[in-house]
C-alpha positions as CSV (number, residue, x, y, z in Angstrom):
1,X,29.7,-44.5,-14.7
2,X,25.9,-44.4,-15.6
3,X,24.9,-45.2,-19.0
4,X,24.7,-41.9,-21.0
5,X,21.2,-42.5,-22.4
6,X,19.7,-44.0,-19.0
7,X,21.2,-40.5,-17.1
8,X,19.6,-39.0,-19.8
9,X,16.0,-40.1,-19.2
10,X,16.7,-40.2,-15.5
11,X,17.4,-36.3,-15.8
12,X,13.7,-35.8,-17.6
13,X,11.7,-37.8,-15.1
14,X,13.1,-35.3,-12.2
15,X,13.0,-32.6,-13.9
16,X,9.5,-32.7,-15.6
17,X,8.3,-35.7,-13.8
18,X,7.8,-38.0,-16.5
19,X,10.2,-39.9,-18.3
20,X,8.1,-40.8,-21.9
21,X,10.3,-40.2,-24.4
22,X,12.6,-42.0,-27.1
23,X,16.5,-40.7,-27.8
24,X,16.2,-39.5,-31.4
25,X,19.9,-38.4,-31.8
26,X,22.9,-37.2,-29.4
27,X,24.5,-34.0,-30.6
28,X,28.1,-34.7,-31.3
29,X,29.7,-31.8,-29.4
30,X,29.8,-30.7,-25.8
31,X,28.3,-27.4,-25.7
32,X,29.4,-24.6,-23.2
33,X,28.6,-21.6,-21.6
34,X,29.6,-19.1,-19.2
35,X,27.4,-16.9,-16.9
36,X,27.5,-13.3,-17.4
37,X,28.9,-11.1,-14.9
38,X,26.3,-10.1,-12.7
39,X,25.5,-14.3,-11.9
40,X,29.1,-15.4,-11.4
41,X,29.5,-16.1,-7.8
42,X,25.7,-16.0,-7.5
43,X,24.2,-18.7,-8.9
44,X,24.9,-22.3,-8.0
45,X,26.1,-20.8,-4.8
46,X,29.0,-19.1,-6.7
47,X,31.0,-22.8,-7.6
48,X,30.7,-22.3,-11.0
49,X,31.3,-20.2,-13.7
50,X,29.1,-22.0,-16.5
51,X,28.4,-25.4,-17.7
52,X,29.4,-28.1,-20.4
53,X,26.5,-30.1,-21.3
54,X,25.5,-33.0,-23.8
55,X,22.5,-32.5,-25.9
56,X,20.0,-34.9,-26.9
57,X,16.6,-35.0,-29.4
58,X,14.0,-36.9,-27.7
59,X,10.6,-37.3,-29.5
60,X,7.7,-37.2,-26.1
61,X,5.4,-40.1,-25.9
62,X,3.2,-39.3,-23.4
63,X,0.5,-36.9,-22.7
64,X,0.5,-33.2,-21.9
65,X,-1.0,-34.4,-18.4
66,X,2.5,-36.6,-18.0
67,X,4.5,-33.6,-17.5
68,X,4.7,-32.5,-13.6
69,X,7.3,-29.6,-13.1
70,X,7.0,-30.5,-9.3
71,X,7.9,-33.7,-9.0
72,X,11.0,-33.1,-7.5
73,X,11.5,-31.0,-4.3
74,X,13.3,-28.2,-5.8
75,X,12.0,-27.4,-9.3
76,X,14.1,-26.3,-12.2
77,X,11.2,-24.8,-14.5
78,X,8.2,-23.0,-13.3
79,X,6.1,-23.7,-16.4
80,X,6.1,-25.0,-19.6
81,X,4.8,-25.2,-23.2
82,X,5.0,-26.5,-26.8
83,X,7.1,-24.5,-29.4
84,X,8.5,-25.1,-32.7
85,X,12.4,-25.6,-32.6
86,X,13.2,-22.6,-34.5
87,X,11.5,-20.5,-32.0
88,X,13.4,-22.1,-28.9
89,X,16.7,-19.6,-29.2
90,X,13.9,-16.9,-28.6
91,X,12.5,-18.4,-25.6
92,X,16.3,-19.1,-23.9
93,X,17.9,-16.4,-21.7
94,X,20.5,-14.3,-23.8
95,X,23.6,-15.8,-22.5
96,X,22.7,-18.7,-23.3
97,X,20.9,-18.4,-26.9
98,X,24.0,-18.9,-29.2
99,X,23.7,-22.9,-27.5
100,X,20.0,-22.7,-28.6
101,X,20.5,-21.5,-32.1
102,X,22.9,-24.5,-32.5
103,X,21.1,-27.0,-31.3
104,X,17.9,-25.9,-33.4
105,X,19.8,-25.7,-36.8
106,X,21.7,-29.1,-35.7
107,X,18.5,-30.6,-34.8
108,X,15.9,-29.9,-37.2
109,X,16.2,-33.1,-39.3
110,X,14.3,-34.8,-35.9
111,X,11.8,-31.6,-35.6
């Protein structure tokens, strides 16, 4: 299989079209959600039910002008912006903000 850390900055360079950025820590767990009710069947063209994911701290290297949301043909983010770590569990979508609150208390030693 692919190295875990290359898939990692692989993943950032098509998703915000730059991959300047250094691994700062893994989290240990997988972390898992499911989609509410009204998405199930919708989204991902109703294959799946929610996701198990591996979380990573990255410190960015580059410049604000690195980051290009349309670098690949079908964009997962329409925009972007800087926040502090604590706020990000505000910023995610309720289903999935219980993941976010983890990752910011589990995280903050790199913040």
């Amino acid at each position: 299989g692919e190295n875990i850390r290359l898939a990692v900055l692989r993943e950032l360079k098509e998703e915000i079209g730059t991959d300047k950025a250094e691994i700062l820590a893994e989290h240990p767990d997988w972390l898992l959600y499911d989609l509410p009710p009204h998405l199930v069947g919708v989204a991902w063209n109703g294959k799946y039910r929610g996701q198990r994911q591996r979380w990573f701290a990255l410190r960015f290297t580059g410049e604000d002008s690195d980051i290009n949301l349309h670098a690949d043909d079908h964009p997962e983010f329409e925009d972007w912006k800087w926040a502090r770590l604590d706020e990000l569990p505000h910023l995610a979508v309720a289903f999935k903000r219980d993941i976010y609150e983890r990752l910011a208390r589990d995280f903050a030693p790199y913040a």
